[in-house]
C-alpha positions as CSV (number, residue, x, y, z in Angstrom):
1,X,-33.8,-22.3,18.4
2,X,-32.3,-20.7,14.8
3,X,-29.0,-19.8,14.7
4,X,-27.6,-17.0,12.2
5,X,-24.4,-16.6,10.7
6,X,-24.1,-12.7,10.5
7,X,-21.3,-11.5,8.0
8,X,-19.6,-8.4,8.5
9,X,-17.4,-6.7,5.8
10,X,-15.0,-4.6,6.8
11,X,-12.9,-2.4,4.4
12,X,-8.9,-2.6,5.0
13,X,-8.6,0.6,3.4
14,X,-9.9,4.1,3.9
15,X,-10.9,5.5,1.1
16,X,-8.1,7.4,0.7
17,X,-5.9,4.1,0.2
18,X,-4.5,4.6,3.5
19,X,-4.4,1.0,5.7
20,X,-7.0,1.2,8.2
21,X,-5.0,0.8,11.9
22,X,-4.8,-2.7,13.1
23,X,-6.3,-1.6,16.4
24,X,-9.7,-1.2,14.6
25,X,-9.4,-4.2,13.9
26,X,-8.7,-5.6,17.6
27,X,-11.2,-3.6,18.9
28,X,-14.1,-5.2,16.8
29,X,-12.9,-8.8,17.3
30,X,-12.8,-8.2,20.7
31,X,-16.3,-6.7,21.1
32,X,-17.8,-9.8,19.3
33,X,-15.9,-12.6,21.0
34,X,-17.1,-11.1,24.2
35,X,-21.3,-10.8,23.1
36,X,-21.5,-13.8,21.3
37,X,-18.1,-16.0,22.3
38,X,-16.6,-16.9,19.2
39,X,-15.4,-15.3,15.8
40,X,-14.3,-16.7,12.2
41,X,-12.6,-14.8,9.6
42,X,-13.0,-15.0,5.9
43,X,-10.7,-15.2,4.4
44,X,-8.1,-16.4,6.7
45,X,-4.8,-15.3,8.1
46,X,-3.5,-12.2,6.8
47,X,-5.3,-12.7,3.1
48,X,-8.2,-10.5,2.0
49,X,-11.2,-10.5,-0.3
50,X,-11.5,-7.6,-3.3
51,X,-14.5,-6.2,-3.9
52,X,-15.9,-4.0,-7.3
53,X,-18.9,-1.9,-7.2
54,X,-19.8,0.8,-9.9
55,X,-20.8,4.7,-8.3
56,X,-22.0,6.8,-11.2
57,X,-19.6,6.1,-13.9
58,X,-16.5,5.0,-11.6
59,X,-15.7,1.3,-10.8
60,X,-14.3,1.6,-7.0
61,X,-12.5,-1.4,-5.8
62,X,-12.1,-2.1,-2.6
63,X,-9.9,-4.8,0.0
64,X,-12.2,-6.6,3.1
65,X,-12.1,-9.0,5.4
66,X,-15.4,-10.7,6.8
67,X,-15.9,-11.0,10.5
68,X,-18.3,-13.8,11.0
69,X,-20.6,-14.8,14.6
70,X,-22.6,-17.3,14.6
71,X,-25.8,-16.0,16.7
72,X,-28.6,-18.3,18.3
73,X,-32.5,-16.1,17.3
74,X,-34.4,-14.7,15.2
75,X,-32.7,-11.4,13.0
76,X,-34.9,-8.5,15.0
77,X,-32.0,-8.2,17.6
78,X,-31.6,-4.4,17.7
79,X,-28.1,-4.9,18.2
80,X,-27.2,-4.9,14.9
81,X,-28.5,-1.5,13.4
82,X,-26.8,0.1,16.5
83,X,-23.4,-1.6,15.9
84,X,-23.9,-1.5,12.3
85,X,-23.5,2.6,13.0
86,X,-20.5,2.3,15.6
87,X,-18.5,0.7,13.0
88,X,-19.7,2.8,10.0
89,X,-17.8,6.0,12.4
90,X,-14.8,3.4,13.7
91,X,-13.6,2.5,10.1
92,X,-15.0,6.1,8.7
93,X,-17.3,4.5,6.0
94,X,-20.4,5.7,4.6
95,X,-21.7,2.3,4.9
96,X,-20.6,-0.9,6.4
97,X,-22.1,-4.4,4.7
98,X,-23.5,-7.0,7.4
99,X,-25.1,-9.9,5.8
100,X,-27.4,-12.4,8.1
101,X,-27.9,-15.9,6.7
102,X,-29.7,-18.9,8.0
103,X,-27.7,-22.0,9.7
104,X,-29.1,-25.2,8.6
105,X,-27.2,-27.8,10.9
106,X,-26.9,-31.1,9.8
C-alpha cells in the first residue's frame, strides 16, 4: 500500500499581524493525531518557517509552521478538501496550503 506525507501550512499570524491563539493550534494537532495517530512538525520546537508571495504589486510575507501525517492510500481521500475548508475558517485564511507527496521507503 502507498503511503503519503501530506504537508499542511499553517499561518502563525492573522493577517492583521495579530498571533493566531495557541488553542488553534491544539485543536488541529489533536484532530490529526487522532485520524491518522501520529504528527511531525516542521520546523521544530517553537521555530517557524517565513514565507514570500507577491499579490498584485505587494510582496506579503508571512510566518508558518507545517503540520505533517504520514497517511497509508492513494490521494482521492475526500477528507482533505473537507478539512482543507474547516481550517481555511479556524485560522480565518482565504486559503490554507496542503501539499501531498509520495513516501518512497527504503
Amino acid at each position: 500500500m502507498p503511503f503519503n506525507n501530506y504537508d499542511i501550512y499553517l499561518p502563525l499570524n492573522y493577517n492583521n499581524g495579530q498571533l493566531i491563539e495557541s488553542e488553534k493550534f491544539k485543536i488541529t494537532k489533536d484532530e490529526l493525531i487522532s485520524r491518522f495517530g501520529g504528527l511531525s512538525t516542521i520546523p521544530g520546537g517553537s521555530a517557524f518557517i517565513e514565507g514570500w508571495w507577491k499579490r498584485g504589486d505587494i510582496i506579503m510575507k508571512d510566518r508558518i509552521v507545517i503540520y505533517r501525517v504520514q497517511v497509508a492510500g492513494e490521494y482521492d481521500d475526500p477528507f482533505w478538501p473537507a478539512y482543507k475548508e474547516i481550517l481555511k475558517q479556524r485560522f480565518n485564511q482565504q486559503e490554507i496550503l496542503i501539499q501531498i507527496h509520495p513516501v518512497n521507503n527504503v
